[in-house]
C-alpha atoms as one frame of an Amber mdcrd trajectory, in Angstrom:
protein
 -13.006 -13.294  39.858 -14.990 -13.938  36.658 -15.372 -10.134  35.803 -10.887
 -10.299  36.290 -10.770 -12.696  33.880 -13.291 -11.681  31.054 -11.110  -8.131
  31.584  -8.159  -9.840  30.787  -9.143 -12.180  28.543  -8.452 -10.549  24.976
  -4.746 -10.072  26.599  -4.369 -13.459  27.379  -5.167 -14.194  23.716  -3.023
 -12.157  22.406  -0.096 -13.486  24.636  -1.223 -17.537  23.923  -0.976 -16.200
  20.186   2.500 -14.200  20.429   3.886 -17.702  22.575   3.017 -19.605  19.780
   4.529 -18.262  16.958   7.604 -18.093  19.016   7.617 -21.432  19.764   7.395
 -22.444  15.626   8.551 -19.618  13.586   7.464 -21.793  10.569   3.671 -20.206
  11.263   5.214 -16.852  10.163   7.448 -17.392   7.206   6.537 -15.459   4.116
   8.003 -16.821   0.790   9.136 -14.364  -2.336   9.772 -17.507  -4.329   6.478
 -18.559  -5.190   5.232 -17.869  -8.306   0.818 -17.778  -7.508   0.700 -14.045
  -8.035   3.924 -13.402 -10.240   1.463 -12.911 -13.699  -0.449 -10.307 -11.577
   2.413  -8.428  -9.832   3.641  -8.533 -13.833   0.468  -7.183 -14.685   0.059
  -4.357 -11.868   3.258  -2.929 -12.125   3.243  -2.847 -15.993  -0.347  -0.967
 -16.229   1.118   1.176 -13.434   4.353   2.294 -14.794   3.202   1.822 -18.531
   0.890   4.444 -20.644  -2.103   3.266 -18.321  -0.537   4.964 -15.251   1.215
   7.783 -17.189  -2.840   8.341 -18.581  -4.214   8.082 -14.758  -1.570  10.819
 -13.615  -2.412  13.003 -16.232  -5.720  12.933 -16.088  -5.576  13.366 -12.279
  -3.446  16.562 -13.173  -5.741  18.146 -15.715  -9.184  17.475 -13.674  -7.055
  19.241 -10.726  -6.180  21.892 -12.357  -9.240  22.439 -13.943 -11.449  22.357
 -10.513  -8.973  24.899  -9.227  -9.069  27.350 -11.995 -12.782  27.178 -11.888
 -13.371  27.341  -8.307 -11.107  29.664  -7.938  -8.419  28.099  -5.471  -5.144
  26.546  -5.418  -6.123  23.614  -3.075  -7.283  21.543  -6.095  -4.780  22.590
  -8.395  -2.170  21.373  -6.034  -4.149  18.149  -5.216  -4.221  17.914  -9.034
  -0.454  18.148  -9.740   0.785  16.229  -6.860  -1.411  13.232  -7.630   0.363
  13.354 -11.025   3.370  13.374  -9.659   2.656  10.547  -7.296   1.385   8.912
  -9.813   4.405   9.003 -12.281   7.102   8.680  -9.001   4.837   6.411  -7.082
   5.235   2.912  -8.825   8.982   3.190  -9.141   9.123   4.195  -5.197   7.259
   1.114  -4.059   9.238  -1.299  -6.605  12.685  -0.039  -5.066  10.998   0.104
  -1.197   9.941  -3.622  -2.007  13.283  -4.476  -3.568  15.778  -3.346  -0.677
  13.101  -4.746   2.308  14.952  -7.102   3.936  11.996  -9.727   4.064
């Protein structure tokens, strides 16, 4: 009987935890009003989508390209251009993804 229940136990857990947040939603309520981390969302998303980013992606680019042409092979060359990409797409992706979540 004891081995049945230390088998089980994590499960049990898991269901005591899942019953309880049913029972008070409040536990799970996530806020986009407060304002704690609005200076450093401001911050991020600036330095991303700013000349800091735009400087990241290039410089991705260029050390890609340059490892492939001197090794020889594409792989690094296309590493190198599709982190630039991602990194000049990438910002504005996750700002729109974040903006039409339903949260």
């Amino acid at each position: 009987m004891k081995s049945s229940l230390k088998k089980h136990a994590p499960l049990m857990l898991s269901v005591m935890a899942v019953a309880l947040l049913v029972v008070d939603p409040s536990l799970v309520h996530a806020s986009t009003s407060g304002t704690e981390f609005t200076a450093l969302h401001e911050f991020v998303a600036n330095a991303a989508s700013g000349y800091l980013g735009k400087s990241i992606a290039i410089i991705g680019g260029l050390v890609g390209l340059g490892l492939g042409a001197a090794t020889g092979k594409a792989m690094p060359a296309v590493s190198g251009v599709v982190l630039a990409a991602a990194g000049m797409i990438g910002p504005k992706v996750i700002d729109q993804v974040f903006a039409g979540a339903i949260i």
